[in-house]
N, C-alpha and C positions, 0 to 999 in steps of 0.2 A: 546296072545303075547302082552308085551307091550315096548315101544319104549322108549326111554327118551331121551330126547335132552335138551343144554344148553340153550333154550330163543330166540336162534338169528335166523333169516330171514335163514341164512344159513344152520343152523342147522336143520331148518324144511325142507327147500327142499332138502337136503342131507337124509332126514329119506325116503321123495317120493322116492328119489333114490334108496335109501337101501333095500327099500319092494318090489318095481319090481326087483329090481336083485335076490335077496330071494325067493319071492311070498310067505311068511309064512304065509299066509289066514288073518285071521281076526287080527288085531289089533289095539293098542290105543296108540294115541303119550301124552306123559307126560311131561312135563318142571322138570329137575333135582331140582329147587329151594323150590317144594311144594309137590314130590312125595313121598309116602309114599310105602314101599316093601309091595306085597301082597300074601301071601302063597299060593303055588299051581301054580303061575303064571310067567313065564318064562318072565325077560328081556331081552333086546338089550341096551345096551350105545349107542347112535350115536353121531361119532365123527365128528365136522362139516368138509365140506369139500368143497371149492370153487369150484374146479371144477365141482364136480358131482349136486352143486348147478346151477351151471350159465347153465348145461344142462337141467338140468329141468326147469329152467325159461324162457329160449328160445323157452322149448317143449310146455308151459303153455302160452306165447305168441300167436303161432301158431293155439293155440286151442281158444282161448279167444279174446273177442274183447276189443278196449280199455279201455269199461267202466267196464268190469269183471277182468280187469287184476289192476285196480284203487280197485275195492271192494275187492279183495283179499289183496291188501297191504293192504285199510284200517283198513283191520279186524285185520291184524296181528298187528296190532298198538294199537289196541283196549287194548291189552295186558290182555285179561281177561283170563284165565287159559282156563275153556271149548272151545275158540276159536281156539285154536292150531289145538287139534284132529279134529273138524271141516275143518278148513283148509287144515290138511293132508289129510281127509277123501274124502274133495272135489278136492283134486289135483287126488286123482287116482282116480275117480268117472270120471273126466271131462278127462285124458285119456283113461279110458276103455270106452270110447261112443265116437259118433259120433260130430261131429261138431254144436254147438249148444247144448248143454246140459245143459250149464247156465242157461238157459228160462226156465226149467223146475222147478217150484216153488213147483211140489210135493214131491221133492227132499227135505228131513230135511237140509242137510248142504250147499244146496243153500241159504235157509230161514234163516238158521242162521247168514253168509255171509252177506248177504243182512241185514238185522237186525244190526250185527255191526257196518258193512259200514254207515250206516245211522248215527246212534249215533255219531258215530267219525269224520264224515262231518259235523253234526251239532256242535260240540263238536271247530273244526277249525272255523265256520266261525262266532263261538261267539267270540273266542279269535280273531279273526281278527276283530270284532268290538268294542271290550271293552279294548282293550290292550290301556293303554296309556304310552308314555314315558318319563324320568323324566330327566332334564340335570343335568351331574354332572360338576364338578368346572373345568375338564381334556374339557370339551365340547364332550364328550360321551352323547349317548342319551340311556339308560337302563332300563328295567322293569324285573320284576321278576313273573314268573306264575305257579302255580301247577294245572292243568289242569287234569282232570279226566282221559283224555287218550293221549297216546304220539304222541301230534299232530306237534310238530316242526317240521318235515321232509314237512308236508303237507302248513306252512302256511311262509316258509321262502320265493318262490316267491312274496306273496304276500306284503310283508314286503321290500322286495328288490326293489321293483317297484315302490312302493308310496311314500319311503323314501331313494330317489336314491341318494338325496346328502347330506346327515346326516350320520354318523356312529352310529351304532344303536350294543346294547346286548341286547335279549331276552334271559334270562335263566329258566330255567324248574328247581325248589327246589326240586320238587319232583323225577325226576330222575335224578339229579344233570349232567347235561349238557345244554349248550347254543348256539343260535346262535350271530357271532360273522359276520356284515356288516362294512369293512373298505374303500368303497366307490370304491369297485371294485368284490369284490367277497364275497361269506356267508363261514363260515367255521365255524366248531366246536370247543365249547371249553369250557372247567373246570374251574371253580374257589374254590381255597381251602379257604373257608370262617375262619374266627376265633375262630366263634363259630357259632353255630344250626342256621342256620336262615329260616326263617318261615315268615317274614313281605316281601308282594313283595313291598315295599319301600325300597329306600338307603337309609344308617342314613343320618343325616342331616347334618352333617360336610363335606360329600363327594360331597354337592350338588352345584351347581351352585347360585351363591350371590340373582340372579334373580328371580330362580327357585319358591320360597315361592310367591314371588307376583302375578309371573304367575298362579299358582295355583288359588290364592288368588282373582284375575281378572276373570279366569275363571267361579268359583264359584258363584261370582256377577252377573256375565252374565245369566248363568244358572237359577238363582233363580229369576231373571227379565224374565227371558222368558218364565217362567214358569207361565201358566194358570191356578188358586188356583179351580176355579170354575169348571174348566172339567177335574180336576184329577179324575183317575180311579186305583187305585193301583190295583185289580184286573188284568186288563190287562197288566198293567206297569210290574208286577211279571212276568205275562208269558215270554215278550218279554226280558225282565232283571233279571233274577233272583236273589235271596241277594246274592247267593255265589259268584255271579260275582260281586257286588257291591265293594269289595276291591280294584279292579283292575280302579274304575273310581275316578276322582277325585272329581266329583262335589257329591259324596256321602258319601267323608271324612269328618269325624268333622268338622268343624274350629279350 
């Protein structure tokens, strides 16, 4: 039996739902976006469903302590395709046992769980160190980020907190959504760009008159404080990667 759901947080815990009211033994949850029909093989549509989701997540609370019920979101964030079925597999694993099942690491789809969870914490708490903001000429303060995995839900406190009195956009190119700080609350929000965009820079028209010397200041500072004699780029890569280097300023051209 295989399962297919639309993507969404919803949709996966309405399938946990769907199989205990069922119990049709063995199956596989699939995202509609990359499944492919397999002869022989009986599906299920599942249709999302809040309610029968909010039940399961309340049931998965109960069972789960905080920091298992943190690695299950972050896996589903992960958005890797094999995580899904993992995560379905580990929602009825973790109610058909006893309290404390989490711990069990000779569980496959705990390991796996744990394994994303990792990647996509790591994954936030670069973008909460390399993220920088750019002011535009409105006095918005905006950057743009394609992050390997859908970390905005996880890194907007952090961004609310440190820059509590600036209004700030962080938008995600890659899954074309942003957070949106108007010096009270985060919200989400779309922008219908003009054309393809792909540079997390704002053109330069949109920017603030200052904006360029700031940069420009910054840079100087950087390369004066920089010690030519105990550089290590070896180590500098691990801690900075290049793919992250777009995102900083002091590694832009001039």
């Amino acid at each position: 039996m295989i399962y297919i759901f639309d993507g969404s947080l919803t949709g996966l815990l309405t399938a946990v739902f769907e199989w205990f009211e069922r119990k049709p033994g063995p199956t596989t949850l699939k995202v509609n976006t990359i499944f492919q029909p397999e002869a022989f093989t009986e599906t299920v549509e599942i249709m999302s469903n809040q309610e029968k989701a909010d039940r399961v997540w309340k049931g998965l609370q109960k069972k789960l302590k905080k920091d298992w019920q943190r690695t299950f979101y972050c896996s589903y964030l992960s958005e890797i395709p094999e995580a899904y079925d993992h995560l379905f597999q580990f929602a009825i694993y973790i109610f058909e046992n006893e309290p404390g099942a989490a711990a069990n690491y000779g569980n496959n789809h705990v390991i796996a769980l744990a394994k994303y969870a990792k990647s996509v914490e790591r994954e936030k708490h670069r973008m909460e160190a390399f993220i920088r903001f750019q002011k535009t000429g409105d006095g918005m303060f905006y950057t743009s980020i394609d992050p390997d995995f859908n970390v905005l839900p996880l890194i907007s406190n952090h961004f609310k907190n440190r820059y509590a009195d600036q209004q700030w956009i962080i938008y995600d190119l890659k899954r074309k959504y942003g957070l949106h700080y108007d010096l009270n609350t985060v919200e989400e929000v779309t922008i219908n760009f003009s054309e393809s965009a792909t540079n997390p820079n704002p053109p330069l028209a949109l920017m603030d008159e200052k904006e360029a010397l700031y940069a420009l200041l910054w840079k100087d500072y950087f390369k004066s404080a920089n010690i030519v004699a105990r550089k290590n780029t070896k180590l500098h890569l691990q801690h900075v990667p290049r793919r992250y280097w777009k995102y900083l300023t002091e590694k832009q051209l001039a």
